[in-house]
Backbone bond lengths (Angstrom), bond angles and torsions (degrees), N, CA, C in turn:
res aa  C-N    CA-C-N  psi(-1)  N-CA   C-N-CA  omega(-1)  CA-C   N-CA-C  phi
1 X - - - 1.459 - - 1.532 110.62 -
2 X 1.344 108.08 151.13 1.732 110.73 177.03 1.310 123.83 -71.06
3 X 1.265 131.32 130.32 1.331 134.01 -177.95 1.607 111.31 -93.94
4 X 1.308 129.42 -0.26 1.092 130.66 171.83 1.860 115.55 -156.43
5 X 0.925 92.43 125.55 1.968 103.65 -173.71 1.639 101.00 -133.72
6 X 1.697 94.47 130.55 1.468 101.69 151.26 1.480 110.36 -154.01
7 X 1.371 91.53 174.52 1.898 101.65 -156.51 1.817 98.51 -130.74
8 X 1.259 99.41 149.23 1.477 114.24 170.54 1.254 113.50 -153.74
9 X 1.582 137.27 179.46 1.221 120.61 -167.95 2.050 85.91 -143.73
10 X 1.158 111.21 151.96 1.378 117.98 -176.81 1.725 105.24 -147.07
11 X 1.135 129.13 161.44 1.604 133.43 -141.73 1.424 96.17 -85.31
12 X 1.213 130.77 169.67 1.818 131.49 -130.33 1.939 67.73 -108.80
13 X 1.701 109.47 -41.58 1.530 89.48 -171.11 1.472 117.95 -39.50
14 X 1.475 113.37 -46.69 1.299 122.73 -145.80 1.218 96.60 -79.66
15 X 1.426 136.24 -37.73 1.407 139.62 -173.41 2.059 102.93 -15.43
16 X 1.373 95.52 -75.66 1.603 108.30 -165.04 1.577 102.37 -49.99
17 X 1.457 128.90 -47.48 1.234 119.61 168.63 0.966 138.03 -32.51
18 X 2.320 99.31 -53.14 1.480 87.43 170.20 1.663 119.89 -86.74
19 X 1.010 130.65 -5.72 0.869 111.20 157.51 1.098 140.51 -93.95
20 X 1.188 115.08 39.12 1.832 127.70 175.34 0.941 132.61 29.16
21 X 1.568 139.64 172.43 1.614 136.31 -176.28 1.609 108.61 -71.41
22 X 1.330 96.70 103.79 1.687 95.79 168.66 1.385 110.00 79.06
23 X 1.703 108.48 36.84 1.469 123.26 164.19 1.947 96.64 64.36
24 X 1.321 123.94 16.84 1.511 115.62 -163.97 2.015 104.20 -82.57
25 X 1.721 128.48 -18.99 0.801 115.43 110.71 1.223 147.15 85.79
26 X 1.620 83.04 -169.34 1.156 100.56 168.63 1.613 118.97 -100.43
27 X 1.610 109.46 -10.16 1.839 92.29 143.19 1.301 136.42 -72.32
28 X 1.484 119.60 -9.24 1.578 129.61 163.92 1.283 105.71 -60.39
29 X 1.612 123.12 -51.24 1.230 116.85 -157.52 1.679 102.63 -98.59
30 X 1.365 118.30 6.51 1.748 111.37 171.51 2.053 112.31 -96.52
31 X 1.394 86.62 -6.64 1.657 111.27 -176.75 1.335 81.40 -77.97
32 X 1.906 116.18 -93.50 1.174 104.56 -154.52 1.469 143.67 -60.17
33 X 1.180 98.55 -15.78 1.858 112.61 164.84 1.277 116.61 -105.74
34 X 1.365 130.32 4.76 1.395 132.63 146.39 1.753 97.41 82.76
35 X 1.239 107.42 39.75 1.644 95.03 163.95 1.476 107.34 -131.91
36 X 1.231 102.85 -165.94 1.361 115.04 168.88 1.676 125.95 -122.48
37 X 1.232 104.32 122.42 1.279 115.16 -162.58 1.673 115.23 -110.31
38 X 1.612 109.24 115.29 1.410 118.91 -176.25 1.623 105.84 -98.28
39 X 1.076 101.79 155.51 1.670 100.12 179.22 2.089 108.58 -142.21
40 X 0.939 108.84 122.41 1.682 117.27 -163.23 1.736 99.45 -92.62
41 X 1.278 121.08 52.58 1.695 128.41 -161.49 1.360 104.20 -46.10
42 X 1.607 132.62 -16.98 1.304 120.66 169.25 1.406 129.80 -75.07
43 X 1.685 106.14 -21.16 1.445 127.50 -163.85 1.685 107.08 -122.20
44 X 1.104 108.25 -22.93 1.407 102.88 -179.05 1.422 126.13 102.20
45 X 1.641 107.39 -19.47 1.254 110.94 -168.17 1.853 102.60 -86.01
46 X 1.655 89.37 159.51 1.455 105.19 173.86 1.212 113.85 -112.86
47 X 1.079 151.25 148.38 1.375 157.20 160.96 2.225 111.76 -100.43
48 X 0.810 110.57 128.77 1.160 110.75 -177.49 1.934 112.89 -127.22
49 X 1.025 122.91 101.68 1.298 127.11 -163.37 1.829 96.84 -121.62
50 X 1.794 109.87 141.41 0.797 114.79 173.56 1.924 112.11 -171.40
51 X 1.412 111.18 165.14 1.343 87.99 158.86 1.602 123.69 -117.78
52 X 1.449 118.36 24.41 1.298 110.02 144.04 1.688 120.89 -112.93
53 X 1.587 98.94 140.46 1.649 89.13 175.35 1.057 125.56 -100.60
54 X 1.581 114.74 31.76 1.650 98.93 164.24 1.819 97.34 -102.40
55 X 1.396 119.16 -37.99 1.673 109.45 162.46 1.522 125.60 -56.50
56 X 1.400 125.63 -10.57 1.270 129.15 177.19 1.819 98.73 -82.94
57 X 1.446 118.60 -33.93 1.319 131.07 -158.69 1.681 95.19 -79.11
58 X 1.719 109.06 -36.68 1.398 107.85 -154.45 1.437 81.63 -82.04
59 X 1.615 124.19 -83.85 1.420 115.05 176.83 1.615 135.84 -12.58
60 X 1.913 118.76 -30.96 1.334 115.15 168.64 1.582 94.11 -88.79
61 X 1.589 155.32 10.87 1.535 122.88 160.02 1.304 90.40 -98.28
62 X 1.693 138.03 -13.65 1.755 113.17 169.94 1.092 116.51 -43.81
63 X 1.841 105.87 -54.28 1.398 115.00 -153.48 1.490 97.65 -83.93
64 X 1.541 132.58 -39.15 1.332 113.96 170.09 1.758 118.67 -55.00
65 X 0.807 127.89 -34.67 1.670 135.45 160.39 1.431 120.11 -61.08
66 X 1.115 143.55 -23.61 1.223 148.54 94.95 1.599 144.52 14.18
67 X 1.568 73.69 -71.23 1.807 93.20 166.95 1.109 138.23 -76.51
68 X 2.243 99.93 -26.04 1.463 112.39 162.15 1.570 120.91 -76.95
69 X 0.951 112.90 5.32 1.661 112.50 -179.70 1.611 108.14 107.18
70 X 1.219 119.61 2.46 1.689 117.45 -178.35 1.792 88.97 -60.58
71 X 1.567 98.94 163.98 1.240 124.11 168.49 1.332 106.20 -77.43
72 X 1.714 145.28 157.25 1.021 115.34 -145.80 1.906 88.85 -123.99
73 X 1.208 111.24 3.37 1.609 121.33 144.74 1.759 113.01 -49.49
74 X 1.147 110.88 -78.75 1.610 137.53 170.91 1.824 94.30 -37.73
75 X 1.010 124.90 -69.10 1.215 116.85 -171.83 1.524 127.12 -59.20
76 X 1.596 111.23 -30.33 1.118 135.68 161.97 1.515 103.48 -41.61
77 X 1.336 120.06 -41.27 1.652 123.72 -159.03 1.756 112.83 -43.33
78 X 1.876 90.37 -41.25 1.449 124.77 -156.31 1.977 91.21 -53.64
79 X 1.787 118.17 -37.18 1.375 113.35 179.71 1.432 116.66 -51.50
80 X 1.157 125.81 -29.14 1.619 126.73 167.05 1.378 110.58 -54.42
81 X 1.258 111.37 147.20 1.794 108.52 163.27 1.654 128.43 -66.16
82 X 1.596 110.67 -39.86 0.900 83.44 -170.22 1.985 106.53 -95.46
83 X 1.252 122.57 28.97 1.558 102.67 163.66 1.393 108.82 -100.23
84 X 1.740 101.15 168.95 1.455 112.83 -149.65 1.729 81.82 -144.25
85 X 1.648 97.71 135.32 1.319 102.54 161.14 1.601 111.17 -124.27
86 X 1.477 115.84 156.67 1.404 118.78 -139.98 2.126 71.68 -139.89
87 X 1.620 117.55 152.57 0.993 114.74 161.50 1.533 103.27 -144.00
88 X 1.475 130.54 129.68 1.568 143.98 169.66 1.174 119.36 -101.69
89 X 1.110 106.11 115.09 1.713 127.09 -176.65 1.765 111.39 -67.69
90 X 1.013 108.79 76.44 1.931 97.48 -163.88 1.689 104.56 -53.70
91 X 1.396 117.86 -20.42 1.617 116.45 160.83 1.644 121.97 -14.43
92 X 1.915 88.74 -70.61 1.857 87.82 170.90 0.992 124.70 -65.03
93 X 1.312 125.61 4.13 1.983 111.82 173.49 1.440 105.31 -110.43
94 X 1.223 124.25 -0.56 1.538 123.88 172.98 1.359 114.46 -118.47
95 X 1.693 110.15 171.13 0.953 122.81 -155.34 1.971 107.18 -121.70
96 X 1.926 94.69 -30.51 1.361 104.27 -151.18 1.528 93.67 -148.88
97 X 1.756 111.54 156.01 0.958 115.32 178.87 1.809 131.85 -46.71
98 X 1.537 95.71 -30.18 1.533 125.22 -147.32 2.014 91.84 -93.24
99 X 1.196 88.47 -51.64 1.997 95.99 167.27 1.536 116.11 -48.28
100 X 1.309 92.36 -34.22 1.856 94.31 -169.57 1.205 104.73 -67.03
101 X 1.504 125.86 -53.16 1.073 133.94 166.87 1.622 125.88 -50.27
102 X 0.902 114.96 -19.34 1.466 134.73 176.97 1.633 105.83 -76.75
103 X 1.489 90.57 -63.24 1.992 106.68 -163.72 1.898 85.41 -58.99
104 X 1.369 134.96 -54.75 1.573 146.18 -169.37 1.561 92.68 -47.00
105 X 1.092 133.49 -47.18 1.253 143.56 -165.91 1.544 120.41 -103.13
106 X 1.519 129.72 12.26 1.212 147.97 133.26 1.232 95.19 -71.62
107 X 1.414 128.25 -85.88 1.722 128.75 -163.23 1.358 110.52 -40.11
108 X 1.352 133.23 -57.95 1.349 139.76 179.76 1.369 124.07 -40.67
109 X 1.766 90.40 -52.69 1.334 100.66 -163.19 1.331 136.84 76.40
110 X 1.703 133.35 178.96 1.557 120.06 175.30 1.138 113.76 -112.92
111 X 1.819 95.03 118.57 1.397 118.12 -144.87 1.494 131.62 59.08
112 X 1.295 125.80 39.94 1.392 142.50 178.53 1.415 92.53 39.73
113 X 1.542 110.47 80.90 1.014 122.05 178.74 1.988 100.71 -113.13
114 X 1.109 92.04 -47.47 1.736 105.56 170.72 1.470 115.09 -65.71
115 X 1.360 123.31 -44.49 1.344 112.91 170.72 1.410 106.70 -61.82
116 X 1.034 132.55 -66.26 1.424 141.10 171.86 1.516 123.73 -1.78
117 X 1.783 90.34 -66.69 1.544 103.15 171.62 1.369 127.87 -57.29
118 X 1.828 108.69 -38.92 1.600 121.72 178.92 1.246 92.86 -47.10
119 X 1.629 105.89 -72.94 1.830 110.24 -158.33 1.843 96.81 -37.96
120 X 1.493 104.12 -67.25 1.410 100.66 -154.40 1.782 124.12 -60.58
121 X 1.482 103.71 6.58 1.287 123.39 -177.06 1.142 106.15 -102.37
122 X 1.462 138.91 -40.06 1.367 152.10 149.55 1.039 118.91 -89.62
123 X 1.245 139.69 37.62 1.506 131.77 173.10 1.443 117.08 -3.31
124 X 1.504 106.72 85.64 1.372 139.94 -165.77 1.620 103.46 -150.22
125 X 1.192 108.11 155.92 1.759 111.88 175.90 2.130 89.70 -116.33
126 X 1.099 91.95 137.17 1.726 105.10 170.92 1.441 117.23 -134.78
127 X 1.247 118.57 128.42 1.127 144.52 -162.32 1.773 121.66 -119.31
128 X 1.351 100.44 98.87 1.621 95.50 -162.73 1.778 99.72 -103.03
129 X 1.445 113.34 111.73 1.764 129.56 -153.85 1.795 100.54 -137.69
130 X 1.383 103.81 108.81 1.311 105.94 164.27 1.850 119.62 69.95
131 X 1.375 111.61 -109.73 1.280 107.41 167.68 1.504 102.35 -108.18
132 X 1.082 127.25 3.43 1.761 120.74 -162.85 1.446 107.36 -132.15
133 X 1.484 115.71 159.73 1.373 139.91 178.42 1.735 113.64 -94.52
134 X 0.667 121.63 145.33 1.405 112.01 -173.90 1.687 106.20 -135.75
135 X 1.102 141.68 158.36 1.355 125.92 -156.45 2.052 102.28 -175.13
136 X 1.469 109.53 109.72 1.500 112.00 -167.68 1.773 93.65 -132.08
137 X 0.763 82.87 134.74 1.829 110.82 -179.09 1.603 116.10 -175.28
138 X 1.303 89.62 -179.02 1.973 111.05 158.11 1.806 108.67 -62.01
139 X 1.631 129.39 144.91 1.391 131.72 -171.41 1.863 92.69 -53.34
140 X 1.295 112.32 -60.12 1.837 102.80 -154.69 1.766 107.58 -62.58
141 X 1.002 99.81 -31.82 1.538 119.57 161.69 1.509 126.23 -40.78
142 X 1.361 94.83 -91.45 2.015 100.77 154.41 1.061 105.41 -32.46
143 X 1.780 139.03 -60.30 1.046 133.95 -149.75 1.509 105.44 -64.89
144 X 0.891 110.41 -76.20 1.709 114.98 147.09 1.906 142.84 8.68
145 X 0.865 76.83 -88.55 1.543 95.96 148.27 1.464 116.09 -40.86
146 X 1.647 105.66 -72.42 2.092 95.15 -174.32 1.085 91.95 -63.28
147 X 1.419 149.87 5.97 1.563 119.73 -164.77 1.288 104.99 -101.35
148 X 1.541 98.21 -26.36 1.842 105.33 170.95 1.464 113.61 -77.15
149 X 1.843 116.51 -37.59 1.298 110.35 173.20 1.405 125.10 -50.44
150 X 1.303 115.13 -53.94 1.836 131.69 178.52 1.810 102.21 -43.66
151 X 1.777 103.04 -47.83 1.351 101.93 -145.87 2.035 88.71 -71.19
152 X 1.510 115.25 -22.07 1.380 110.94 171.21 1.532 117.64 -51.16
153 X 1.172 100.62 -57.08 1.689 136.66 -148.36 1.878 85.95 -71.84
154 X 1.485 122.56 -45.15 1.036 111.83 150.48 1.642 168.41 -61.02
155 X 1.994 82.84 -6.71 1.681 112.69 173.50 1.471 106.77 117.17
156 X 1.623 123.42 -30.33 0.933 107.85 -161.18 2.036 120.34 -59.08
157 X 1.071 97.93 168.23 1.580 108.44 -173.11 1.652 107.99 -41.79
158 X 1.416 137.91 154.37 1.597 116.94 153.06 1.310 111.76 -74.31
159 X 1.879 125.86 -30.67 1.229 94.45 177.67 1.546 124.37 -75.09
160 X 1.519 106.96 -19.50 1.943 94.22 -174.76 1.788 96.80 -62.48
161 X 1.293 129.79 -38.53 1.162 124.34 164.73 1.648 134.04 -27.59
162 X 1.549 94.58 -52.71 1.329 119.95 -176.09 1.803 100.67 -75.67
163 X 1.059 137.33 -36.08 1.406 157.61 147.89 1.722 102.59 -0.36
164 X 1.903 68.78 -97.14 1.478 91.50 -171.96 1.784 116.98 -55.79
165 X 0.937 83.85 -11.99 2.086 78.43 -166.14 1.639 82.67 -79.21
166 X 1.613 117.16 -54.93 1.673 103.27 -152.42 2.063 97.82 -73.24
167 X 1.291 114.37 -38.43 1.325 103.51 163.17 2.029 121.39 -46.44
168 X 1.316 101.77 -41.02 1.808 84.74 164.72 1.342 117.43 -54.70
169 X 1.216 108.72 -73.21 1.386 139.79 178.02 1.750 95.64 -28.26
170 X 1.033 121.27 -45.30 1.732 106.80 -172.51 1.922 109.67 -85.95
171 X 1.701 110.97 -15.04 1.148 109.16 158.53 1.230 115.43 -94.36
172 X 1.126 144.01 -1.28 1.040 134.39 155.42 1.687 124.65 -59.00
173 X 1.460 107.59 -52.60 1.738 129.07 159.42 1.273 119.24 -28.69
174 X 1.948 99.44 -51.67 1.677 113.91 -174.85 1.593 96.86 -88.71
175 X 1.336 136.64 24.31 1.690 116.64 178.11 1.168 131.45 73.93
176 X 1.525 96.44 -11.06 2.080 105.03 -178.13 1.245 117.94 -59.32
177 X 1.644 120.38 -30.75 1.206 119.47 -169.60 1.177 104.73 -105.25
């Protein structure tokens, strides 16, 4: 029997994703973190049962990465130790229906031209799902990344954005950071 279970629920779209063609999956991902993974395809919810909890922990950021719209390769990443997934509620930077759509469309950009650049400035994957941002990389990386997302989500310019990321990025190269 399982010594540790937890549950979350992710959007009815995503259901079939995570559970892949022919359950392949979410038996990949109950293999590699060693649990067992239920899925409620009418309701959305997941059940995640296991008896270790750091593979029960890793298996709920697949399936939450998953649920935000990551590709479910990309989300897979999260089974390594050192990637980190980060999730932003664009809620707190708006006010109104019409903003949300607005703030979604700063991050994106025309033709996910702006997301594009973040990732490729932080070599990070970003995922813009519903009301939230979703963000999987290495920690200084992720870290990175929301700092450029927020500083959008807050008005600032894309290029001072675009700035600062390739100014890290060139101390990073030289060892400064």
């Amino acid at each position: 029997m399982a010594e540790f279970m937890d549950t979350l629920k992710i959007p009815l779209d995503r259901v079939g994703v995570l559970i892949g063609p022919k359950g392949s999956l979410k038996k990949e991902l109950e293999e590699e973190t060693g649990t067992k993974i239920s899925v409620d395809s009418k309701e959305g919810d997941v059940k995640i049962e296991g008896n270790d909890a750091l593979g029960i922990f890793t298996a709920k950021e697949v399936v939450k990465a998953v649920g935000r719209g990551f590709n479910p390769d990309i989300a897979k990443l999260l089974i390594k130790q050192d990637y980190f997934f980060e999730l932003i509620n664009i809620n707190d930077y708006v006010k109104t229906k019409s903003s949300m759509e607005r703030m979604k469309g700063r991050i994106i950009g025309a033709e996910g031209k702006a997301r594009k650049t973040v990732e490729d400035l932080t070599e990070t994957f970003i995922s813009v799902y519903g009301k939230t941002i979703g963000i999987i990389g290495f920690a200084d990386n992720v870290t990175a990344a929301r700092k450029a997302v927020e500083s959008l989500l807050q008005g600032s310019p894309h290029s001072h954005v675009y700035k600062w990321l390739e100014r890290r990025r060139r101390e990073i190269r030289l060892g400064q950071l």
